[in-house]
C-alpha positions as CSV (number, residue, x, y, z in Angstrom):
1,X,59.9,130.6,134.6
2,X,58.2,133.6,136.1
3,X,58.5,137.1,134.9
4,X,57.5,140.3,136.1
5,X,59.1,143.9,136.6
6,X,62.1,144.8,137.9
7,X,61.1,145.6,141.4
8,X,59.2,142.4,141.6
9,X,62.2,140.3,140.9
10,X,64.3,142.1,143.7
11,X,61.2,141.6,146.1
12,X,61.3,138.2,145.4
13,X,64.9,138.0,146.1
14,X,65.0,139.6,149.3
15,X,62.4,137.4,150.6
16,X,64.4,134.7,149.9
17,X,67.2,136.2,151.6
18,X,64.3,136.6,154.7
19,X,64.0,132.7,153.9
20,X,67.3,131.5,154.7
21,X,67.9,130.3,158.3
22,X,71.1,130.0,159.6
23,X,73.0,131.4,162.7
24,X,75.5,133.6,161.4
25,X,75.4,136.3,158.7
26,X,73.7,135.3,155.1
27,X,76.4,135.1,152.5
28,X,75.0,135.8,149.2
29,X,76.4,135.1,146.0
30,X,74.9,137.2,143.2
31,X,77.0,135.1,139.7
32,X,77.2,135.3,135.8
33,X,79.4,136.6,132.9
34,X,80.7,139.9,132.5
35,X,78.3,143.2,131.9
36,X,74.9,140.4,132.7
37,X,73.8,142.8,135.3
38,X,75.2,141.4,138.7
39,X,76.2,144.7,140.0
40,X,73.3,146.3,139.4
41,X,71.0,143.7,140.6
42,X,73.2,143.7,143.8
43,X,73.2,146.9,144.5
44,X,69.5,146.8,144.1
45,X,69.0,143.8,146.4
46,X,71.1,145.5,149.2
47,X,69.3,148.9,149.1
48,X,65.7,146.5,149.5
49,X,67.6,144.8,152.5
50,X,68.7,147.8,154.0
51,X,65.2,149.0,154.2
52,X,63.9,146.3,155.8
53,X,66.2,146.8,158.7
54,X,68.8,144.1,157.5
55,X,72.8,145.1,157.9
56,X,74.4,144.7,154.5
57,X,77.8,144.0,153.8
58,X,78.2,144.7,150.0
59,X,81.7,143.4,148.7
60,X,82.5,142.6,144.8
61,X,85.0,139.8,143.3
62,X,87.1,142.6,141.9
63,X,88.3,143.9,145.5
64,X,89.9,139.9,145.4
65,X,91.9,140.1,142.6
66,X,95.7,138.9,141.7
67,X,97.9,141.9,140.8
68,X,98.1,142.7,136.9
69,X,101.6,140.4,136.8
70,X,99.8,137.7,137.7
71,X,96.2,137.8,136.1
72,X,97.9,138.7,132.4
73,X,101.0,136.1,133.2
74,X,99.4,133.8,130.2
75,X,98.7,137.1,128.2
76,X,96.4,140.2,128.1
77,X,93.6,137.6,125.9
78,X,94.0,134.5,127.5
79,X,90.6,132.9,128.8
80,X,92.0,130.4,130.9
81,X,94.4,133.5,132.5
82,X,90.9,134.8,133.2
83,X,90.0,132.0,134.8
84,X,92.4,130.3,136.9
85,X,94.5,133.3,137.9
86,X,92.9,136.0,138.1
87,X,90.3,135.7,141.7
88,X,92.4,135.1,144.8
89,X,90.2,133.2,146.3
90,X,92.3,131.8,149.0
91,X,92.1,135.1,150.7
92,X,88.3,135.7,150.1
93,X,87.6,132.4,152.0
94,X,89.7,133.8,154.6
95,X,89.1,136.9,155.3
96,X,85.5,137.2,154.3
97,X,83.4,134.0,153.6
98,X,84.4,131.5,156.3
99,X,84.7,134.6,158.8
100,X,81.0,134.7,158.2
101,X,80.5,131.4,158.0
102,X,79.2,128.7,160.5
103,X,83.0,128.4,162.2
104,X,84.0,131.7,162.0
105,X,84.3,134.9,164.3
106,X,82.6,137.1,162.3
107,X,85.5,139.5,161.8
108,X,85.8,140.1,158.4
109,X,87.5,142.4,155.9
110,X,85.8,143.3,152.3
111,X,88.5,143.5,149.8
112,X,92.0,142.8,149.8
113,X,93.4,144.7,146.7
114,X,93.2,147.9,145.0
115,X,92.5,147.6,141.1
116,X,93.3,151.2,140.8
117,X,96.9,151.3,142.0
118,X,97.8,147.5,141.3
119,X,98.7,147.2,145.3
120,X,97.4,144.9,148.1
121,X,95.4,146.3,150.9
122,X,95.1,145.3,154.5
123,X,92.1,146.9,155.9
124,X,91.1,146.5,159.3
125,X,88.6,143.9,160.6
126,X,85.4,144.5,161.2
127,X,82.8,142.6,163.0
128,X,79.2,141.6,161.2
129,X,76.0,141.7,163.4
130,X,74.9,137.5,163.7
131,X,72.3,138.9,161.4
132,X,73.9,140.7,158.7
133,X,73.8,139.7,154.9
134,X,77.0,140.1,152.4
135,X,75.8,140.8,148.9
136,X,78.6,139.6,146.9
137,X,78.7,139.9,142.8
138,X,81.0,138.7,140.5
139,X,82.1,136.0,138.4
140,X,82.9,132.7,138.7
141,X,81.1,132.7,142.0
142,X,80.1,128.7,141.6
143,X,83.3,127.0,141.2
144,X,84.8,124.5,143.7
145,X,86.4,126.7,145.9
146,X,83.9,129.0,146.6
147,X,80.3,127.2,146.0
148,X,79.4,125.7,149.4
149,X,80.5,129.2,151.3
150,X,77.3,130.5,149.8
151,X,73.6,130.6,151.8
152,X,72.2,131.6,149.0
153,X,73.1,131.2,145.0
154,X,71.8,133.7,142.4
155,X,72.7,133.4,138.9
156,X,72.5,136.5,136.1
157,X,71.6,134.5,133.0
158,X,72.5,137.2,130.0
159,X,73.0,135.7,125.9
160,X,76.4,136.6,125.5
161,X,76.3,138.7,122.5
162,X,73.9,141.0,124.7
163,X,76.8,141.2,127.2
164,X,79.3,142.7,124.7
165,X,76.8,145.0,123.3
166,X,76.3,146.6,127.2
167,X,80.1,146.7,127.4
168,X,80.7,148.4,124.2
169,X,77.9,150.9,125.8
170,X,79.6,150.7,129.5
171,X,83.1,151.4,128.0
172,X,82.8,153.6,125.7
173,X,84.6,156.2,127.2
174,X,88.0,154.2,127.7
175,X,87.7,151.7,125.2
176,X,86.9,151.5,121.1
177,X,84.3,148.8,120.0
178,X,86.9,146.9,118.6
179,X,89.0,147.0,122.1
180,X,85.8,145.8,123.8
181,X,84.6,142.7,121.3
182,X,88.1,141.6,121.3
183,X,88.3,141.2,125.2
184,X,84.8,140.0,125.0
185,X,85.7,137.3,122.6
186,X,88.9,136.1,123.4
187,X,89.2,136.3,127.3
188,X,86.0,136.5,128.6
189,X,83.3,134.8,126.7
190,X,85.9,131.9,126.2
191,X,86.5,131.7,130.3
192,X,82.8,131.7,131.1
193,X,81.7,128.7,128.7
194,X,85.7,126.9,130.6
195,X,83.1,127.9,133.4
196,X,80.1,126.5,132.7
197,X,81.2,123.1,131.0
198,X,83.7,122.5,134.5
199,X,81.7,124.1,137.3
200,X,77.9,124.0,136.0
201,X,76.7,127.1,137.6
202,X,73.2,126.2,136.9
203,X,73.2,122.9,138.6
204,X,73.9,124.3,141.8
205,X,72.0,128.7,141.5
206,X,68.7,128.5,143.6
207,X,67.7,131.1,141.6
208,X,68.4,131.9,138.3
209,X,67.3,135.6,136.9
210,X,67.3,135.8,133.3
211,X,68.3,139.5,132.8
212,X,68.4,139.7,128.2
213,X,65.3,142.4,129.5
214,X,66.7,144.0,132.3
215,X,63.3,145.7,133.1
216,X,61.2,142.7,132.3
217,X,63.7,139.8,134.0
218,X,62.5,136.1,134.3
219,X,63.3,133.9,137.3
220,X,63.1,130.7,138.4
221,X,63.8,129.2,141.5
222,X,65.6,125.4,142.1
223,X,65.7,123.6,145.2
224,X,68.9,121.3,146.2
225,X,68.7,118.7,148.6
226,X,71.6,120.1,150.7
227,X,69.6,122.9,151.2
């Protein structure tokens, strides 16, 4: 494992991006639990992208959610509610991944719900440049249904005791500490290790940041034969 600063990790993850050769956009998949530091990291990555020229497409798993009905159907705590029923990742593969994909058109739209007002959205397509790059975050990313849309697999590795400290932090505002390690404990922390025991997110990342010092991040790169 390497480490180095911040910038220096995003560097090295856009020139992987610049790496990957394929004739249609670059989908990338930027995984891991809950307050690791995707987002962030994303948005990072697509600003670097952006100023090397590249068209980014920046999209987020929680623009592909189930209404609230269905995501708490097994109850507000329930991990595996978290995890099989709350993505609707029917319509991401639809109207976003394979769109961008090898056999697709390239008209894509980036989200498909509203968390805000609980109501499904129907944007209008857009088309991608051949060249573009979709920076994608969220969790769950590696699973069956979504892990061979991706050009390129990144995984935020954060201890999970870290990630309900940075949520206590994040949520202050909205939530009490107790509200927060509750969630944390019960639904989320629970549905990421269902996660990682079924869909082994590790085996398949080509690169794996380990973000427990955000400004000091390790990485390490792995290289699959279907690759």
């Amino acid at each position: 494992m390497e480490q180095g600063t911040r910038d220096e990790v995003v560097a090295r993850l856009a020139e992987a991006v610049g790496a990957v050769r394929v004739a249609h956009p670059t989908r990338v998949a930027i995984d891991g639990p809950p307050a690791a530091g995707k987002t962030t990291l994303a948005d990072e990555l697509a600003v670097v992208l952006r100023e090397q020229g590249r068209d980014v497409i920046r999209a987020t798993i929680d623009d592909f959610l189930f209404p609230r009905r269905q995501r708490y159907a097994r109850g507000e705590f329930s991990a595996e509610g978290c995890y099989f029923d709350t993505h609707d990742h029917g319509a991401l593969n639809r109207v976003l991944l394979d769109p961008l994909g090898p056999d697709g058109d390239r008209g894509f739209q980036p989200t498909v719900y509203d968390r805000t007002t609980d109501t499904v959205l129907t944007p209008p397509v857009t088309t991608a440049p051949v060249d573009a790059v979709l920076v994608f975050d969220g969790v769950f990313l590696m699973r069956p249904e979504l892990v061979d849309r991706w050009d390129l697999r990144v995984l935020v590795s954060t201890a999970f005791e870290a990630t309900v400290e940075r949520a206590v932090i994040r949520e202050r505002r909205v939530s009490s500490r107790a509200d927060v390690e509750r969630r944390w404990h019960e639904r989320y922390i629970p549905a990421q290790r269902l996660y990682v025991a079924t869909a082994r997110p590790g085996d398949h990342a080509d690169i794996i940041v380990h973000n427990d010092e955000p400004q000091r991040p390790g990485w390490e790169s792995h290289a699959h034969a279907d690759r």
